[in-house]
N, CA, C and O atoms as a GROMACS GRO file, in nm:
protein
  500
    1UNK      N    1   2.144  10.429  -0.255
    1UNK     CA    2   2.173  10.385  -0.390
    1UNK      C    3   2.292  10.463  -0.444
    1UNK      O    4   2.311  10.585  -0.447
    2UNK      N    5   2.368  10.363  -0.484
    2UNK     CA    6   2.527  10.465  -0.545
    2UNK      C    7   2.493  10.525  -0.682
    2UNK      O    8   2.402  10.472  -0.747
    3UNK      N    9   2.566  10.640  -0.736
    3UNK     CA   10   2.581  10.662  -0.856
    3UNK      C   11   2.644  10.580  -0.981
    3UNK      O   12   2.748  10.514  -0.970
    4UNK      N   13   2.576  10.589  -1.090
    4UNK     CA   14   2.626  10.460  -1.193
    4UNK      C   15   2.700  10.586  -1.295
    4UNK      O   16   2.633  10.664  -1.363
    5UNK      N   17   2.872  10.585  -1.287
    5UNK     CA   18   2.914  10.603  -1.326
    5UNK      C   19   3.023  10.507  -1.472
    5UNK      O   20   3.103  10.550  -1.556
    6UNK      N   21   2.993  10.425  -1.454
    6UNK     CA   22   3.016  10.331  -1.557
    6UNK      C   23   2.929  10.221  -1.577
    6UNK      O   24   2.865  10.168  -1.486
    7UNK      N   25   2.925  10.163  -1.777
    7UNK     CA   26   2.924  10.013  -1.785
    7UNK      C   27   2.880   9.941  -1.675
    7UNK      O   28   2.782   9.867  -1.658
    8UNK      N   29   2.960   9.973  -1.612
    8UNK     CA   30   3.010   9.812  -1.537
    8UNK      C   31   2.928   9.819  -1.360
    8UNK      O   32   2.901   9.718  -1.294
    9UNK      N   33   2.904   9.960  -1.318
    9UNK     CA   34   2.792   9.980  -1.250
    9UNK      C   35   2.641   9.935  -1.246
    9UNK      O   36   2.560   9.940  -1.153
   10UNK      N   37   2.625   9.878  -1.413
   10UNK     CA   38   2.488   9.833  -1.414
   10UNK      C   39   2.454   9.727  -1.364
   10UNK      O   40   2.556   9.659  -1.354
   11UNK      N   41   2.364   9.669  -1.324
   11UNK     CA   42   2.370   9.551  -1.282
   11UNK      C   43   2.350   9.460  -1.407
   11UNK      O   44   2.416   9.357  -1.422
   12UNK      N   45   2.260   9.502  -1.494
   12UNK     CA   46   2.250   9.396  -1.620
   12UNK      C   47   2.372   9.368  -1.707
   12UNK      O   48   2.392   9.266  -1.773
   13UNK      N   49   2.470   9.501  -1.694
   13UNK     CA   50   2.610   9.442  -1.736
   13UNK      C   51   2.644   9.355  -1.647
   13UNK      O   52   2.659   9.238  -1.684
   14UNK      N   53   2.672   9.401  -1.462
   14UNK     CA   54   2.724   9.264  -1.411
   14UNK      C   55   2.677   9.141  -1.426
   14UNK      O   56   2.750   9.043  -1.413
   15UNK      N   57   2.550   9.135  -1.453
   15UNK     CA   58   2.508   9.001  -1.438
   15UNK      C   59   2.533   8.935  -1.597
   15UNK      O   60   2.576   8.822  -1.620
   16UNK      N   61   2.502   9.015  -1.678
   16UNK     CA   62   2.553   8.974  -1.806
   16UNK      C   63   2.692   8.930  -1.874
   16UNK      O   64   2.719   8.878  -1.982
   17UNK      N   65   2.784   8.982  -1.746
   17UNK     CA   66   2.938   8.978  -1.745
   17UNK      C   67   2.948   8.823  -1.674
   17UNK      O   68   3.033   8.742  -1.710
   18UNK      N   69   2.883   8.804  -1.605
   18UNK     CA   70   2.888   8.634  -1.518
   18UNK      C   71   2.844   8.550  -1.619
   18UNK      O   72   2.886   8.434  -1.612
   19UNK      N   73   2.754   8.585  -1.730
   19UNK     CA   74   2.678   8.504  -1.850
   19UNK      C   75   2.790   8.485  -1.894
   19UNK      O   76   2.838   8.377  -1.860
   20UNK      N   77   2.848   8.544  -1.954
   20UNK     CA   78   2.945   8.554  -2.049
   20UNK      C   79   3.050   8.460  -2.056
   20UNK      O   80   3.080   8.391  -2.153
   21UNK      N   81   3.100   8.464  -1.950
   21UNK     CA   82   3.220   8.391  -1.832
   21UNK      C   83   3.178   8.274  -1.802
   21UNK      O   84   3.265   8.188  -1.810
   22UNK      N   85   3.058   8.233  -1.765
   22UNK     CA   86   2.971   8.135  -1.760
   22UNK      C   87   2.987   8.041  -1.933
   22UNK      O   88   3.080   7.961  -1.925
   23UNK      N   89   2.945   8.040  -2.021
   23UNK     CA   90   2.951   8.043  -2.162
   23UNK      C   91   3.081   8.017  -2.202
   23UNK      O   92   3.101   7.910  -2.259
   24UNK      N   93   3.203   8.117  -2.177
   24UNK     CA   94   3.350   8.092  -2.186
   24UNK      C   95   3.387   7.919  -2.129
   24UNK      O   96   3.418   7.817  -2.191
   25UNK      N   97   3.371   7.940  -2.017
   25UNK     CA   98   3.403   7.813  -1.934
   25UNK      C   99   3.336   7.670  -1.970
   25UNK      O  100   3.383   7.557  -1.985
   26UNK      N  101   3.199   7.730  -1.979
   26UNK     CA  102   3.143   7.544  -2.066
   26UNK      C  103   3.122   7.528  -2.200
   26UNK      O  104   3.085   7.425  -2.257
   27UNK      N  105   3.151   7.649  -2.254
   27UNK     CA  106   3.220   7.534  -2.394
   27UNK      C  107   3.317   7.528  -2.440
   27UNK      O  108   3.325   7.516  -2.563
   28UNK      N  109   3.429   7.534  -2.360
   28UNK     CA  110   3.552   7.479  -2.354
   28UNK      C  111   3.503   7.351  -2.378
   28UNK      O  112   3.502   7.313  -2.495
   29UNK      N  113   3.476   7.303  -2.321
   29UNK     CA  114   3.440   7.141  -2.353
   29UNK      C  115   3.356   7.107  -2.454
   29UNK      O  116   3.286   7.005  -2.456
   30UNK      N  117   3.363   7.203  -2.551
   30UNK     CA  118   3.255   7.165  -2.656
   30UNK      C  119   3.332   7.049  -2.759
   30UNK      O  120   3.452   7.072  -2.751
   31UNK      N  121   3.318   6.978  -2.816
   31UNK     CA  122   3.383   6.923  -2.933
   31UNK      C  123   3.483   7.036  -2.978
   31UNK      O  124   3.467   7.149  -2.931
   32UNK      N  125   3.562   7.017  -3.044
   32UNK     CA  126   3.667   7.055  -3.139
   32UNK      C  127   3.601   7.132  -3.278
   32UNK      O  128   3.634   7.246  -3.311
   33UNK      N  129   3.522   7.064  -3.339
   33UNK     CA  130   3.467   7.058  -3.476
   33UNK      C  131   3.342   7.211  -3.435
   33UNK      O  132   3.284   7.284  -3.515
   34UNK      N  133   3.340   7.211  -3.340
   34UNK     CA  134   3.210   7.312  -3.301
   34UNK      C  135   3.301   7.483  -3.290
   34UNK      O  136   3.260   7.600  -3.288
   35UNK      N  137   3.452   7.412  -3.284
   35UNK     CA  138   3.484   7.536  -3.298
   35UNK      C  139   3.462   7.691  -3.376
   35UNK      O  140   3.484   7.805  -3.336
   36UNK      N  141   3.414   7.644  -3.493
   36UNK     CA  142   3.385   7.768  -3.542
   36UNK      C  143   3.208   7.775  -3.602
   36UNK      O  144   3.163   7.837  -3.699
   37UNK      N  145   3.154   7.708  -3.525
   37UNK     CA  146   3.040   7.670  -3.468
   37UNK      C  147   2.986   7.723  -3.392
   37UNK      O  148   3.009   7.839  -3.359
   38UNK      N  149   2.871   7.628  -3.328
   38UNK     CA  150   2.836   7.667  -3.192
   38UNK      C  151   2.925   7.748  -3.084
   38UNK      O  152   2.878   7.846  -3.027
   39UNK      N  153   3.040   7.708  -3.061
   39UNK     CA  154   3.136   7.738  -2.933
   39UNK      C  155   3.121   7.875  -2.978
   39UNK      O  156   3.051   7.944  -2.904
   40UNK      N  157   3.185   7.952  -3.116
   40UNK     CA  158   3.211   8.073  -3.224
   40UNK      C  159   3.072   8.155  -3.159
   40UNK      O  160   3.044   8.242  -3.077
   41UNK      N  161   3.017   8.079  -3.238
   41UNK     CA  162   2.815   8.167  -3.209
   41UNK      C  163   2.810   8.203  -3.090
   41UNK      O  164   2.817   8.325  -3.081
   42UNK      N  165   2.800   8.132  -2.959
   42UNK     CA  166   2.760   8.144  -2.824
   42UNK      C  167   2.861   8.245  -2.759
   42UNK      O  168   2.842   8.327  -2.669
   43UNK      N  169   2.974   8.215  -2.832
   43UNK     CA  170   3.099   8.360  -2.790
   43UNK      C  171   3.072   8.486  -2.814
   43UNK      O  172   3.106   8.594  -2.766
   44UNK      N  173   2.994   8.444  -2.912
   44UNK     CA  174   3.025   8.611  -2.986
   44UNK      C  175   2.895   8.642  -2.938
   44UNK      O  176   2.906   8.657  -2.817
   45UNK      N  177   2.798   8.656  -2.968
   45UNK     CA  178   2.611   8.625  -2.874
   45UNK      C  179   2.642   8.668  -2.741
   45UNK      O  180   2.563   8.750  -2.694
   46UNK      N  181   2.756   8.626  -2.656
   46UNK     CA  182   2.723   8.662  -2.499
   46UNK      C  183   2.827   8.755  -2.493
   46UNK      O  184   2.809   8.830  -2.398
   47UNK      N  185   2.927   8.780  -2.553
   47UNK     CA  186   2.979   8.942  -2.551
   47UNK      C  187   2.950   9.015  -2.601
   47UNK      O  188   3.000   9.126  -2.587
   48UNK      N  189   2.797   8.972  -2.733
   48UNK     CA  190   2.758   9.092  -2.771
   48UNK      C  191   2.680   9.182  -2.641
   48UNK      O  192   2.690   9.304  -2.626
   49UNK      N  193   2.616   9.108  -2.572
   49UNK     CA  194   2.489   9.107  -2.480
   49UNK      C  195   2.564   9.220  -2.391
   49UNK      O  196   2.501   9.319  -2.352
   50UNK      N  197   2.710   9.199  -2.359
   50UNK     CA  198   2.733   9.311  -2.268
   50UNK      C  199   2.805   9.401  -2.348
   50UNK      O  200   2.804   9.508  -2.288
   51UNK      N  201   2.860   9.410  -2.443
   51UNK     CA  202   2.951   9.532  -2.534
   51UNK      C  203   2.819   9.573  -2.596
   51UNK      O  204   2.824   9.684  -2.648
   52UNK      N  205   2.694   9.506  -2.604
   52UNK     CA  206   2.596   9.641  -2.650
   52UNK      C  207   2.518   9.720  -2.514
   52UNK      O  208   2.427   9.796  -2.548
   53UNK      N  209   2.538   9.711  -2.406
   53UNK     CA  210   2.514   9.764  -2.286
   53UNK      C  211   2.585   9.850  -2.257
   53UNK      O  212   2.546   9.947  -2.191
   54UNK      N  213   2.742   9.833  -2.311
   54UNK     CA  214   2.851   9.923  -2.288
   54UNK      C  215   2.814  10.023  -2.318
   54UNK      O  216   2.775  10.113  -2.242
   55UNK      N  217   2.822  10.024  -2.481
   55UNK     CA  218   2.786  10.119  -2.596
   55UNK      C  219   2.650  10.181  -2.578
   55UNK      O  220   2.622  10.300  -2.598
   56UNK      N  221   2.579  10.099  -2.543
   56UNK     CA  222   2.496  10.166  -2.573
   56UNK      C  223   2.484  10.299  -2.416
   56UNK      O  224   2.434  10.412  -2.414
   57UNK      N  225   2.540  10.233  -2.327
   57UNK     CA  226   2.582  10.336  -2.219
   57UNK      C  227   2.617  10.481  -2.223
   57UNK      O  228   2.592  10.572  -2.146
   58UNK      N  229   2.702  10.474  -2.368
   58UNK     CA  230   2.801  10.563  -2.341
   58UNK      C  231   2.720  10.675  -2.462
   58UNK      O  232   2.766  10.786  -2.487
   59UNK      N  233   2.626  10.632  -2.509
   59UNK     CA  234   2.514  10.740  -2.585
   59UNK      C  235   2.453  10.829  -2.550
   59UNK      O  236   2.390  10.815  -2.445
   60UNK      N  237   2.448  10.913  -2.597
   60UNK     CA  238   2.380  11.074  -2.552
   60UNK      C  239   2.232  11.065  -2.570
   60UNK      O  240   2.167  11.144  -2.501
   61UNK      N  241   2.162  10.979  -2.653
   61UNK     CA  242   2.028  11.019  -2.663
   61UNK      C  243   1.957  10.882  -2.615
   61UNK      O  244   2.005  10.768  -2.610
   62UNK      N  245   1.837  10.925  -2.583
   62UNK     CA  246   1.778  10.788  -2.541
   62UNK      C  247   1.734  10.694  -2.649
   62UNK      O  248   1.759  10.574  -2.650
   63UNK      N  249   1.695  10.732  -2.700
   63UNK     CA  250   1.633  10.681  -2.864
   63UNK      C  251   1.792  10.541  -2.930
   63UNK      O  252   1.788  10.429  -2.980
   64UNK      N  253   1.894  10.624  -2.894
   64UNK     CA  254   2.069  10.564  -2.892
   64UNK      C  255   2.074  10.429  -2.798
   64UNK      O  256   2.119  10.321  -2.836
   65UNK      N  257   2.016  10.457  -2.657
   65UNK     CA  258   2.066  10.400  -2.555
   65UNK      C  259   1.959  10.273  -2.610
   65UNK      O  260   2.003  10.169  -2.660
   66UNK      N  261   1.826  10.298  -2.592
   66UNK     CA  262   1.727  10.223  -2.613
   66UNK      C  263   1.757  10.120  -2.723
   66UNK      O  264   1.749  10.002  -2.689
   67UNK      N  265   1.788  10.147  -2.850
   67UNK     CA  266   1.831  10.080  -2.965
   67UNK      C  267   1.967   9.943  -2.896
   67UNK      O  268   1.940   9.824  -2.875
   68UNK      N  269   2.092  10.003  -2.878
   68UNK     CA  270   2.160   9.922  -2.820
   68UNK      C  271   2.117   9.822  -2.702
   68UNK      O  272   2.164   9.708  -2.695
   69UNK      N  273   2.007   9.882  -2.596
   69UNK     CA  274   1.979   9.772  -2.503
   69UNK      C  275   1.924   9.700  -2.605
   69UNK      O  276   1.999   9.610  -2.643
   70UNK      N  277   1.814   9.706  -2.667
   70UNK     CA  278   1.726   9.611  -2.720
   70UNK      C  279   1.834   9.488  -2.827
   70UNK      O  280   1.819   9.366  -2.831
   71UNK      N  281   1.947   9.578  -2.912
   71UNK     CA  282   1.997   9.448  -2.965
   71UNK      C  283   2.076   9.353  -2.852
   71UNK      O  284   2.106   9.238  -2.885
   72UNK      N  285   2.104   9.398  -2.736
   72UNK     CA  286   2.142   9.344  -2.661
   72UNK      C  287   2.071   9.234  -2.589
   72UNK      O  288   2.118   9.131  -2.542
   73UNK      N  289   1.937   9.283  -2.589
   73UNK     CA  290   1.828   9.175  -2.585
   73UNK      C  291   1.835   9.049  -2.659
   73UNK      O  292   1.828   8.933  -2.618
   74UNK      N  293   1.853   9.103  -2.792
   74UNK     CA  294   1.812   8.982  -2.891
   74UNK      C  295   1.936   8.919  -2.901
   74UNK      O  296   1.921   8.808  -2.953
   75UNK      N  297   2.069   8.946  -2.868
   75UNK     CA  298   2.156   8.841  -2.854
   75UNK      C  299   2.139   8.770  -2.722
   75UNK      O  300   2.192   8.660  -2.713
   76UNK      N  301   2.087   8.807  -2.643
   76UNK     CA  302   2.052   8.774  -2.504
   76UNK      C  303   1.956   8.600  -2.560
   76UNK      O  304   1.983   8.482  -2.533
   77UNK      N  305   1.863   8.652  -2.631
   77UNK     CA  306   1.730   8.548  -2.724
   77UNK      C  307   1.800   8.416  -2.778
   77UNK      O  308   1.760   8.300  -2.778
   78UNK      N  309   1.948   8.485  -2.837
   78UNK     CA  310   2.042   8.420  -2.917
   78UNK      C  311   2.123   8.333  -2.872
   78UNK      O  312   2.194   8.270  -2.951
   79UNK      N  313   2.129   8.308  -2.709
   79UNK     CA  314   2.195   8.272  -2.649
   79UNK      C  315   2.093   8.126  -2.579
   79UNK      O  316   2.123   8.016  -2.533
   80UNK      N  317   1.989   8.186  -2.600
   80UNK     CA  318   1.895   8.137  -2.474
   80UNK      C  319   1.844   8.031  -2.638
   80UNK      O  320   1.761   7.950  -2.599
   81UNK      N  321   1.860   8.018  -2.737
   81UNK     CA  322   1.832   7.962  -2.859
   81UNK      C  323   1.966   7.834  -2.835
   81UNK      O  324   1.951   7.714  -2.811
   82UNK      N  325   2.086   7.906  -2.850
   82UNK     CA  326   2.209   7.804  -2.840
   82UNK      C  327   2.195   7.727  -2.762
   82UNK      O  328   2.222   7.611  -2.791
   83UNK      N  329   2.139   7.766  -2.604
   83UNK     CA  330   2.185   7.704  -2.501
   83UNK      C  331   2.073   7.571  -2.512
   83UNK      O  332   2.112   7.469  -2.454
   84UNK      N  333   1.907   7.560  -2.597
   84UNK     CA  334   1.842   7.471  -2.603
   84UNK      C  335   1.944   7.353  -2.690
   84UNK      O  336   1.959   7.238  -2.651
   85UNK      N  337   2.014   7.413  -2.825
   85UNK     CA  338   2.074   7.303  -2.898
   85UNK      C  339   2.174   7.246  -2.808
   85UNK      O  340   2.169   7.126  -2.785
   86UNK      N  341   2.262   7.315  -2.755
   86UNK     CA  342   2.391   7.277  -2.716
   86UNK      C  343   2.345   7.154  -2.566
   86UNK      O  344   2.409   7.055  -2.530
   87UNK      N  345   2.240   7.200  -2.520
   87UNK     CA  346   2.192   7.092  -2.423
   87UNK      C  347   2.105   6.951  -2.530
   87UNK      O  348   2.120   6.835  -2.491
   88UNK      N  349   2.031   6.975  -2.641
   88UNK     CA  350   1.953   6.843  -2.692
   88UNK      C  351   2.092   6.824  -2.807
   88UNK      O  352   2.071   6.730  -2.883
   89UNK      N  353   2.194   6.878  -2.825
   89UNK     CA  354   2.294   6.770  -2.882
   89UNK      C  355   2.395   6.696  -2.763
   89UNK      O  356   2.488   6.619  -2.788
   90UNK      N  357   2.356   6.733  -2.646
   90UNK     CA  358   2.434   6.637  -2.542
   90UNK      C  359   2.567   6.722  -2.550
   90UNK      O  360   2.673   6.661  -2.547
   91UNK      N  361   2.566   6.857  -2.560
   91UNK     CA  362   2.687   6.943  -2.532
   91UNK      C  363   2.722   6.945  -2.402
   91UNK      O  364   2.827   6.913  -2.346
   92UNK      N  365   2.607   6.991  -2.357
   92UNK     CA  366   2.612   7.059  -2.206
   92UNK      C  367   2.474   6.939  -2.120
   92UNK      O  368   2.369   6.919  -2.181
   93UNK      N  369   2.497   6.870  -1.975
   93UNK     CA  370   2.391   6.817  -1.926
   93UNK      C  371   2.317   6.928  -1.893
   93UNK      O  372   2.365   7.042  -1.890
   94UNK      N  373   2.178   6.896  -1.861
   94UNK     CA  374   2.072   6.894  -1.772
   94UNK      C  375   2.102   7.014  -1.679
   94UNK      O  376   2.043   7.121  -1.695
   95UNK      N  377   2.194   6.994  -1.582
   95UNK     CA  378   2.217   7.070  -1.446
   95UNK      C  379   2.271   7.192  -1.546
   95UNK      O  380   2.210   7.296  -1.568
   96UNK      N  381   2.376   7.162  -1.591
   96UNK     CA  382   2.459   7.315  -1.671
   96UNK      C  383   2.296   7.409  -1.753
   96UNK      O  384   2.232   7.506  -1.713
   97UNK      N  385   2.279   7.313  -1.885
   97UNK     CA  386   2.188   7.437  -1.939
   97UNK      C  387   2.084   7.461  -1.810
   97UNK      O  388   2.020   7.562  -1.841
   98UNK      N  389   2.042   7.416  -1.687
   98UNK     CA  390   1.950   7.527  -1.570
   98UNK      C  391   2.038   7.594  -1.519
   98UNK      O  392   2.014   7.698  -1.457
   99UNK      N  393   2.126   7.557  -1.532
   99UNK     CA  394   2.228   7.728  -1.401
   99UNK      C  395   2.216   7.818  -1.553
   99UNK      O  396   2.167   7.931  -1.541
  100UNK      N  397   2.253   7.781  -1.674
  100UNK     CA  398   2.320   7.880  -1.777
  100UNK      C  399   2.144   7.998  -1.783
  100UNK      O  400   2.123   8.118  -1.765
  101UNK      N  401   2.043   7.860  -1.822
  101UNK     CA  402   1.912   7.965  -1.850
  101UNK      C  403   1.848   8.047  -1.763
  101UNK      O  404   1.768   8.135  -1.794
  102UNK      N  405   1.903   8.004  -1.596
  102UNK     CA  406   1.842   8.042  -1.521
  102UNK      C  407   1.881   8.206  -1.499
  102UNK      O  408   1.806   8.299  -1.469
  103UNK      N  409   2.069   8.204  -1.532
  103UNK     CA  410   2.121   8.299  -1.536
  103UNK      C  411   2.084   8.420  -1.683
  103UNK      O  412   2.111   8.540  -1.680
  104UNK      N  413   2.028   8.358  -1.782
  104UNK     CA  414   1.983   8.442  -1.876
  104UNK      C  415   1.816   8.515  -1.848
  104UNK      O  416   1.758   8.603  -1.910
  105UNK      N  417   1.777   8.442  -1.740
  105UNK     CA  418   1.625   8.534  -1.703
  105UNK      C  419   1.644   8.615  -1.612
  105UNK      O  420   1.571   8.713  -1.596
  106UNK      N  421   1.748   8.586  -1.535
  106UNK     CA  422   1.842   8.708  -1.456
  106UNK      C  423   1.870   8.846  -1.556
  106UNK      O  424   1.826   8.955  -1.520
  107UNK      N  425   1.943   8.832  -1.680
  107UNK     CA  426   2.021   8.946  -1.708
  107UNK      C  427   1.873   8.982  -1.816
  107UNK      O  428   1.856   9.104  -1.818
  108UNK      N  429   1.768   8.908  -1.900
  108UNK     CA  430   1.680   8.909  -1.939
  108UNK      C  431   1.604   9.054  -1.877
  108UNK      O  432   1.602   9.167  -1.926
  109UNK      N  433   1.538   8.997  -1.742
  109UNK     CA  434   1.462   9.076  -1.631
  109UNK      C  435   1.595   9.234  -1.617
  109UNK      O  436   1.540   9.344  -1.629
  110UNK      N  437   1.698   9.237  -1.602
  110UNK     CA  438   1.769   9.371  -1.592
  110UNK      C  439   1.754   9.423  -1.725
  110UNK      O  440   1.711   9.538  -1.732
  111UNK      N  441   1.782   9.358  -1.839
  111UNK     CA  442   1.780   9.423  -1.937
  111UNK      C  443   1.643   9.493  -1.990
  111UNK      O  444   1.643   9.592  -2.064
  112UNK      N  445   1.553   9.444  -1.952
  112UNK     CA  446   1.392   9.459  -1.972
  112UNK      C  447   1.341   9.600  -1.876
  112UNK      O  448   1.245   9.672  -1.902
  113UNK      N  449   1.420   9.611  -1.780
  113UNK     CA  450   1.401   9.722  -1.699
  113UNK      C  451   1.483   9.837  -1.707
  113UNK      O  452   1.453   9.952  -1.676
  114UNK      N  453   1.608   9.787  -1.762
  114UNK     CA  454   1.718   9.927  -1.869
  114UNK      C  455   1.604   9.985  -1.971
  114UNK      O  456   1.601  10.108  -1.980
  115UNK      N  457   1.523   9.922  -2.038
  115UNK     CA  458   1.481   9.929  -2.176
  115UNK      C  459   1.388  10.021  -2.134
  115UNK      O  460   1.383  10.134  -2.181
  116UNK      N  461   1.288   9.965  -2.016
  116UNK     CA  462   1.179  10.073  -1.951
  116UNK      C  463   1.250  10.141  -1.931
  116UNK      O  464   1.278  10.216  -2.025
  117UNK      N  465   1.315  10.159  -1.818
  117UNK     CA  466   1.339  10.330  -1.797
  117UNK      C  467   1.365  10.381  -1.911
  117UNK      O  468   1.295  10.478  -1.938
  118UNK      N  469   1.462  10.344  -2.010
  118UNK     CA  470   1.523  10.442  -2.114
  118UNK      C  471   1.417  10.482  -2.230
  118UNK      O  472   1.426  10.561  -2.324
  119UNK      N  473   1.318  10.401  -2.190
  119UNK     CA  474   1.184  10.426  -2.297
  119UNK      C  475   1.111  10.563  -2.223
  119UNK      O  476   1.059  10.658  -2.280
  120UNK      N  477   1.127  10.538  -2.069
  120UNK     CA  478   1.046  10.651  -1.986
  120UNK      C  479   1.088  10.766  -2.018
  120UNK      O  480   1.022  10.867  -2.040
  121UNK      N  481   1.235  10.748  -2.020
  121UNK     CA  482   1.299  10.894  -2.027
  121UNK      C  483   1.280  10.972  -2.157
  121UNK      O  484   1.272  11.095  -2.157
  122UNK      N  485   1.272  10.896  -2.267
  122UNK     CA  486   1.229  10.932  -2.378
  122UNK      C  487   1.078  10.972  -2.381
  122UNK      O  488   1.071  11.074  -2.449
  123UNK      N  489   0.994  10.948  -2.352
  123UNK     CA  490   0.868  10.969  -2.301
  123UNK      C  491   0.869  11.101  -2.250
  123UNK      O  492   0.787  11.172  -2.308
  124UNK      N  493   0.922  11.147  -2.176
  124UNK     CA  494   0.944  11.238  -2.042
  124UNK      C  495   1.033  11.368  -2.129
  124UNK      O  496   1.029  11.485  -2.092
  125UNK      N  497   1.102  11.324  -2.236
  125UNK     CA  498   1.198  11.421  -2.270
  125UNK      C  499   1.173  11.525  -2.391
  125UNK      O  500   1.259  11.609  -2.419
   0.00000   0.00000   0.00000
């Protein structure tokens, strides 16, 4: 197992970094009018998910770290909320919102296991 010297070592950032990018790319095709909309919301929601992983990385206390995963969670929630509308307004088909949700129980499950440990360590400390 390597040392996690950055962000970007985590896996729930990487995988949360493919969300993101994922999200960028299909709603490009969103309507026009959704621009400061939905398209706006789901942007900002899936870079929160990894700039609060960052941050919250780069915190000295666990109580710090813990706080940031968890809002990172709930934009994670926030995403997984959009992605039901943006599929029942006929944004996105069928096939897209299952790769998009399937990929949010991916970074979901990492983020849920950042949260344990950083709860353990607090526990422990």
């Amino acid at each position: 197992m390597s040392t996690i010297k950055s962000f970007t070592d985590l896996d729930a950032w990487k995988q949360g970094h493919k969300l993101v990018l994922a999200i960028y790319k299909h709603t490009k095709i969103f309507p026009k009018e959704e621009i400061f909309g939905l398209t706006s919301q789901m942007r900002r929601a899936a870079v929160s998910i990894t700039s609060n992983i960052a941050e919250g990385f780069s915190r000295y206390s666990y109580a710090e770290k813990k706080q940031f995963y968890a809002m990172s969670l709930g934009s994670l929630t926030e995403i997984q909320n959009q992605l039901l509308i943006a599929k029942d307004v006929e944004y996105i088909s069928k096939n897209i919102f299952d790769e998009l949700a399937a990929q949010t129980v991916i970074v979901s499950k990492l983020l849920n296991g950042l949260l344990k440990k950083t709860k353990s360590m607090i526990h422990n400390s």
